[in-house]
C-alpha angles and dihedrals in degrees: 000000000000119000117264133201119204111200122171128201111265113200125229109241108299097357113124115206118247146174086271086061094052101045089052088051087048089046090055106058096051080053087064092050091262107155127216110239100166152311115287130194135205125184132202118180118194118221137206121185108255099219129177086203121053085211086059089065099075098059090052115078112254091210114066126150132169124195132195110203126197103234092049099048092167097045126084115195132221135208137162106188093201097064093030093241130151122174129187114228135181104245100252092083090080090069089046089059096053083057101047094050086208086131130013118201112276082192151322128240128182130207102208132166142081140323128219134183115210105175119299086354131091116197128193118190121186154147134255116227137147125253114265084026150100090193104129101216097163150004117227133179129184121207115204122198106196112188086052130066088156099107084194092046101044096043096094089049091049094048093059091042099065100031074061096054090043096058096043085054090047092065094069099058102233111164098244141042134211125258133200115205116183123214130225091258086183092064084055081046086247120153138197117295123056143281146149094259081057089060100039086059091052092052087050087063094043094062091042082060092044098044089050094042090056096042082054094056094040088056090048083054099055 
């Protein structure tokens, strides 16, 4: 599978992100010949153990989240931060848990926008909203490098990749700028080369970064 990077939007100081953001960072793209091919969706679903007893909740992870990719439609993936598991599924666990009532959604999160090739790259921009909901809470963007699936020997590549897109997006002022933070893959018992699990690992951290970007501007606020 071809080596992905997953960057959010980080905010200047007391700066918020919003759909002017997005459409800049979408703008952008096309200005570097990067051509629309389609729209593309990710879901993450956050889960909280759905316990009778209040004693039964310790011995159930806190930290439970579950994420549909696009590339793997009939996978569900599993991780529990806390443990550093992830777990691969076929989708139709998700019925059975429902079934179970082990856990009940916390809450739902989509990963929705367009996707561009621009030579050997894929790139997927998108926003981050509820379900149910318009209320724009993140800005992601995959970069997919598609002749590697070596993490060690695409990571140069990658590297000047995305210092060049940085620079062309500089150039429009936005008060922000995107980060890529990679996580430890061999606490999660990943290796090398490439897989899903590696990426849903990567959009669990994400929303780690956007959840505590938005408490700390909550707590500038009050």
């Amino acid at each position: 599978m071809p080596l992905k990077w997953v960057l959010h939007w980080q905010p200047n100081a007391g700066s918020t992100v919003n759909s002017q953001i997005l459409s800049e960072v979408s703008q952008c793209v096309e200005s570097i010949n990067g051509v629309k091919e389609g729209r593309w969706r990710a879901t993450l679903t956050f889960y909280k153990p759905h316990t009778r007893e209040p004693t039964q909740a310790s011995e159930f992870p806190r930290d439970f989240l579950g994420i549909s990719l696009p590339e793997q439609p009939s996978k569900y993936y599993l991780i529990i931060r806390g443990q550093r598991i992830v777990l691969e599924a076929d989708s139709s666990i998700q019925t059975l848990m429902e079934k179970l009532q082990s856990y009940k959604t916390r809450v739902a999160l989509y990963f929705d926008g367009f996707q561009y090739q621009l030579g050997d790259f894929q790139l997927r921009v998108g926003k981050v909203v509820p379900t149910h909901s318009e209320n724009l809470r993140g800005i992601v963007m995959e970069v997919e490098y598609l002749p590697i699936s070596s993490m060690e020997k695409g990571r140069q590549v990658m590297e000047e990749f995305v210092d060049i897109w940085q620079e062309a997006l500089s150039k429009r002022s936005l008060p922000g700028h995107f980060v890529h933070i990679e996580p430890n893959f061999a606490d999660y018992g990943l290796a090398d080369s490439y897989t899903s699990q590696h990426s849903a690992v990567q959009y669990a951290t994400v929303m780690a970064q956007l959840i505590a970007t938005v408490q700390a501007v909550q707590s500038m606020r009050n």
